[in-house]
N, C-alpha and C positions, 0 to 999 in steps of 0.2 A: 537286593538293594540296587536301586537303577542310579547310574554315573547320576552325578551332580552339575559336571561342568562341559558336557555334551551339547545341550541346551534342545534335548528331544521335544517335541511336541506333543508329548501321551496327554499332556493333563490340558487341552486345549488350548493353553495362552501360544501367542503369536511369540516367535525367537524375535529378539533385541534388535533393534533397527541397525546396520551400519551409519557411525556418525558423519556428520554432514562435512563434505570437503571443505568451504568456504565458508566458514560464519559472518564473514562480511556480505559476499554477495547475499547471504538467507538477510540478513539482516535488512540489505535496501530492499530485496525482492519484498519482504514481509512487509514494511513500512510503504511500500506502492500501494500494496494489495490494501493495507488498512484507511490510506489517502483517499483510493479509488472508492472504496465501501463506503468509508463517511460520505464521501461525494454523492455518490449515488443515494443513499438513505435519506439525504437533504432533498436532492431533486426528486427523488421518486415520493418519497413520503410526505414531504414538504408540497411537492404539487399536488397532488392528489388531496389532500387536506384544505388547501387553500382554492380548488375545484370544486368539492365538495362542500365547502362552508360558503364562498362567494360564487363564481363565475369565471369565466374564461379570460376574461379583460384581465382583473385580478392575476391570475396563475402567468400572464404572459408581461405585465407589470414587474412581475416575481421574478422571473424569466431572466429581466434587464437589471434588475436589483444584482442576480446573482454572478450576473454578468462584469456589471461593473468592480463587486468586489474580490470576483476573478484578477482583472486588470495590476493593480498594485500589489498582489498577490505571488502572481507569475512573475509581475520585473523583478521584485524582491527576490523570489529563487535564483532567477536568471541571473543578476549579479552575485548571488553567493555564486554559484555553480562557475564565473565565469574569475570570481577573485581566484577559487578553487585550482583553479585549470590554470591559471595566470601562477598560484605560487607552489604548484610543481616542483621538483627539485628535476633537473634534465636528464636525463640516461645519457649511462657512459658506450662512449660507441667505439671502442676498442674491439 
């Protein structure tokens, strides 16, 4: 009868991952990676579609569209990020 709590690999499943040090950092790393995806799937798929179905004026029209509501996008984080940072508690420097 083969140990139980060895975690052999005879029967081919992969041994249990070691769990992850920081679930904060997975956290925002994961939420970048999903940002960056969306992003990407909009421009790549979004242009190509809109290339595809009109012309180049079109896609580079899109371009300025995405552009713009980039703009109020970014200040919006940029001031969360900076209330963020502004309400800090200070390290004790003893």
């Amino acid at each position: 009868m083969p140990d139980q709590g060895r975690g052999d690999d005879q029967d081919g499943e992969r041994p249990a991952q070691a769990p992850i040090p920081d679930l904060a950092q997975y956290r925002r790393q994961t939420e970048r990676r999903l940002i960056l995806g969306g992003i990407a799937i909009v421009v790549i798929v979004g242009g190509a579609l809109i290339l595809l179905l009109y012309d180049g004026g079109a896609l580079a029209g899109a371009w300025v569209c995405l552009g713009a509501m980039a703009l109020p996008i970014a200040a919006i984080m940029g001031a969360l990020l900076l209330f963020q940072w502004l309400g800090r508690e200070p390290r004790n420097r003893r």
